[in-house]
N, C-alpha and C positions, 0 to 999 in steps of 0.2 A: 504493500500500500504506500509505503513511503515516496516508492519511484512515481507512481499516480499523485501523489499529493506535489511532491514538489513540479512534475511536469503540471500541473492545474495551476500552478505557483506561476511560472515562466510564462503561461498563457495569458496572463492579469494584469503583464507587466507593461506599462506602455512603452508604446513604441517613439523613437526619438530621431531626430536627423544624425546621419551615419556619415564615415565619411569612408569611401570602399578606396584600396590601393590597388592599384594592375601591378601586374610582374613588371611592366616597363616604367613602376614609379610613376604615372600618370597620374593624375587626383583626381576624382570623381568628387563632388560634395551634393550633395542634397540639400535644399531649400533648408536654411538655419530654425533652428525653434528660436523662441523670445527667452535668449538666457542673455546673462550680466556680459557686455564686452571687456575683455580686460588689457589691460595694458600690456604689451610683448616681454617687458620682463619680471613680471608678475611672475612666482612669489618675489619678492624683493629679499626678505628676514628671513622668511622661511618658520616665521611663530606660527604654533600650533595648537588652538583650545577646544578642547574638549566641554562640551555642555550638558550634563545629565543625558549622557547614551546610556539607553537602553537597546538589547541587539537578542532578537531572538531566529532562529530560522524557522519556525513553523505560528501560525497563529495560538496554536492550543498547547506550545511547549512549552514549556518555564522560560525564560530569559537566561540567555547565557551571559549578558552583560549585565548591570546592575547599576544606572545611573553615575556611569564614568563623567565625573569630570576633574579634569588636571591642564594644565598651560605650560608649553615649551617653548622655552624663549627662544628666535632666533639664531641659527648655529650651537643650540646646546646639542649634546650628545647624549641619547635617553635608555639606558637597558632596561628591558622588557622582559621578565623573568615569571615564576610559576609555573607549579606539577601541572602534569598533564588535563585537560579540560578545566583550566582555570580562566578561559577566552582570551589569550593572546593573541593566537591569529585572528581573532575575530575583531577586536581592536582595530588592525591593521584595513582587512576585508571593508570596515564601518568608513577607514579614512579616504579608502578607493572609491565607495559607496559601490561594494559588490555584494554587500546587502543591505537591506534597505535600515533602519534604526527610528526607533518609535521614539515620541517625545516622552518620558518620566513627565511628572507632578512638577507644573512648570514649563514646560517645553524643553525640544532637545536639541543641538545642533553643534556641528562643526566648524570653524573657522580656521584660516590659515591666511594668515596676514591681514586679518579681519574682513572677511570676502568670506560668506556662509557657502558650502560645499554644496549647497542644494540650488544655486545660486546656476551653477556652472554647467553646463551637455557634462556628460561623462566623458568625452573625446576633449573637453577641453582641461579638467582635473587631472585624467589620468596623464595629461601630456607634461604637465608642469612636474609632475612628480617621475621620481625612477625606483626602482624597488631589484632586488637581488631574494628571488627566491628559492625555498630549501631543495626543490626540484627545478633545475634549471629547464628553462623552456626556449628550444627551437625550432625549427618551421623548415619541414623539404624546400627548400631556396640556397640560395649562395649564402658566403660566409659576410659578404657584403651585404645583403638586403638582411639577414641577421641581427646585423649589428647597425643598421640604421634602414628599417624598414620605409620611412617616408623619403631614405634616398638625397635627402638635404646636406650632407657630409660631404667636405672633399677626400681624393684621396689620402691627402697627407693628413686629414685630421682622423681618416680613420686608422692607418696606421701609426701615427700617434699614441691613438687610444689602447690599440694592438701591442705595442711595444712596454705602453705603461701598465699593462697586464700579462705579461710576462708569456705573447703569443708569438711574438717577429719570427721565430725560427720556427715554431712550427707554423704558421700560416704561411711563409714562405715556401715550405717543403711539401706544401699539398699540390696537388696537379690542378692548377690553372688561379693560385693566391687567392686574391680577395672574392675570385669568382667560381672555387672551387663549390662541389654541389655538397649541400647536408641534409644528411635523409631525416626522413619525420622524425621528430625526439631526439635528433643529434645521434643516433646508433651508428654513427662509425665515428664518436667522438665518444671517450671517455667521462667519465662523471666530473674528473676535473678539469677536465678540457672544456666541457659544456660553459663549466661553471664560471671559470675565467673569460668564454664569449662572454656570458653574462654581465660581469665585469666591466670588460671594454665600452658593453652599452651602455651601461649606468653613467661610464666616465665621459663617454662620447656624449650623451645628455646632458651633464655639468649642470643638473639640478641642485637648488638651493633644498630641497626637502630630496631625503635617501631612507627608504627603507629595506631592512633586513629579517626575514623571516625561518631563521635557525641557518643562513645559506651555509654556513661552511660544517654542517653536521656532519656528513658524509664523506667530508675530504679527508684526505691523510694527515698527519701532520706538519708537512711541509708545505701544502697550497694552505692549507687553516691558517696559517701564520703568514705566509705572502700575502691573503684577500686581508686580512686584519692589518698587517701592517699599508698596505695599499687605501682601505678606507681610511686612514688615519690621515692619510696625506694627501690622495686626491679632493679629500670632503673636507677640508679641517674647517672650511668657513659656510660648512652644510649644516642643517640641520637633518639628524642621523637616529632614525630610530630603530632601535636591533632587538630582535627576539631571540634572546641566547640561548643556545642548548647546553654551554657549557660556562659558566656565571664568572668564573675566571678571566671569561676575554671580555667581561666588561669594567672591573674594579677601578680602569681610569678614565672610565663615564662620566660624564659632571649630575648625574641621577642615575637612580635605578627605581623603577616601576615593576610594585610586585602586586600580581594579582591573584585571589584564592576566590574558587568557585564565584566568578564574573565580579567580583568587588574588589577597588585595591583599598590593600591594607598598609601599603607601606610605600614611600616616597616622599624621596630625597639621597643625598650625595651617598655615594655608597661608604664611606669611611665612619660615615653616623652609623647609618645602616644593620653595619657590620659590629658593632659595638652595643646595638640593643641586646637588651636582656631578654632570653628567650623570641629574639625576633624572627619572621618569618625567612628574610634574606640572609641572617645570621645562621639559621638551621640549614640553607641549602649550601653555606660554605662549606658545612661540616659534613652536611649529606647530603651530598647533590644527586 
C-alpha cells in the first residue's frame, strides 16, 4: 500500500514551469510561473533560518521533524549529527523542498538570505545551492555534461574544477577526456571516483550555501580525508552544512546540530558540546 499511497502522493503535486536540457545543451524553458525574481548573485551570505518545520512524509504518519527552528549565519560551518531516524536527511530534503513541510503553531518556513524558499520555482532554489550526496549521482552522458549539465562552463574552468578534485590524471586517461561516455550510475566509475565527479561539480558551482549528506561514508580512508580537506578550502567562505557519519570530521565546525527522534536537542560550538554533562553529542564521542 505504501507504493499506492505515495504514487496518489506525486499525482496531487502540482505541476510547475520546467526547464528541459537537450544533449546538445540547448535550453528549452516553459512559460515562467509568478515566482520572486532574484538577483544573479543571490545567495549573497549564504544565512540560513529555519522556522518551526515541521516535515512528515505521509499525511496520517507522525512527523519526522518537530518544529525545527535554528539560524546559520552566513559562511558558518554547521555539523549535523544523530542515530539513525533522528530526521537528518530530512532537514536537508525540507531545504531542497523535496518534501513539502507543514507550518507548526504559528507558521513554518525557510529562509536563506531572507528570500522565503517557497518564494522561488524549485529550478530556481535548487540552482543556487550545491549539495554532495552519500550516493553519488551520475547520468549515461559525458564526463563533461556530468559535471556541468546546463553546459555554461569553459573548458578551462572545468578542468580547473577537475584538477582541484584530484581527477586530471584520471580524466585524462579515459578515451576521448572531458567527452568520455559514463554509463547510468557511473558503473564503470568507482565509488570514489563517482564521488570526487561529484566534487568537481559542487566546486565548478562555487555556491555560497554546500550541503553534505554523510558523502564521504563509503570512501576509504584516503579520499574521506582529501573530500574533507578539499571542503575546507574550496568552501571556507560557504556556508556548509554536513550530515556526518563519523562526528570526528566535524569537531572544527563552528556548530554542531544534534537531533533525536525529529527534535534538536542540542546546539552550539562543539567544544561546549562536548563538555556537557551527560550530553547527547558528548555520548556519540564516546559511542559513536
Amino acid at each position: 500500500m505504501n507504493s499506492v499511497e505515495r504514487t496518489d502522493e506525486y499525482c496531487r503535486v502540482d505541476t510547475e514551469s520546467v526547464t528541459l536540457l537537450a544533449h546538445h545543451y540547448e535550453r528549452y524553458t516553459a512559460p515562467k510561473s509568478r515566482t520572486l525574481q532574484l538577483r544573479p548573485q543571490w545567495p549573497e551570505h549564504g544565512k540560513i533560518n529555519f522556522v518551526n518545520i515541521c516535515v512528515k512524509y505521509d499525511q496520517f504518519a507522525p512527523p519526522v521533524l518537530h518544529g525545527i527552528s535554528f539560524t546559520v549565519k552566513g559562511g558558518e560551518k554547521i555539523g549535523i549529527c544523530g542515530r539513525t531516524g533522528a530526521g537528518k536527511s530530512s532537514l536537508l530534503l525540507a531545504l531542497f523542498r523535496m518534501v513539502s513541510f507543514d507550518s507548526g503553531v504559528g507558521g513554518g518556513s525557510i529562509y536563506i538570505d531572507e528570500v522565503s524558499t517557497t518564494a522561488l520555482s524549485l529550478t530556481e532554489l535548487r540552482s543556487r545551492m550545491a549539495i554532495i550526496p552519500q550516493d553519488p549521482v551520475l547520468f549515461a552522458a559525458s564526463v563533461r555534461f556530468n559535471l556541468d549539465p546546463t553546459g555554461q562552463a569553459t573548458d578551462n574552468e572545468l578542468w580547473n574544477a577537475i584538477r582541484k578534485s584530484r581527477l586530471e590524471l584520471f580524466i585524462k586517461g579515459l578515451r576521448g577526456g572531458l567527452d568520455a561516455e559514463v554509463l547510468e550510475g557511473g558503473d564503470n566509475f568507482s565509488v570514489g571516483e563517482r564521488q570526487l565527479i561529484c566534487l568537481a561539480r559542487a566546486i565548478l558551482r562555487n555556491s555560497k550555501i554546500l550541503c553534505l549528506d554523510e558523502a564521504t561514508a563509503s570512501m576509504d580512508h584516503s579520499t574521506d580525508e582529501f573530500i574533507q580537506m578539499s571542503i575546507r578550502r574550496e568552501f571556507a567562505e560557504a556556508t556548509v552544512l554536513t550530515i556526518a557519519h563519523r562526528v570526528d570530521t566535524i569537531l572544527d565546525y563552528d556548530k554542531i546540530l544534534v537531533l533525536k527522534q525529529g527534535h534538536i536537542v542540542e546546539f552550539g560550538p562543539p567544544s561546549e558540546l562536548r563538555r556537557k554533562p551527560n550530553g547527547e553529542f558528548a555520548g556519540m564521542l564516546k559511542n559513536p
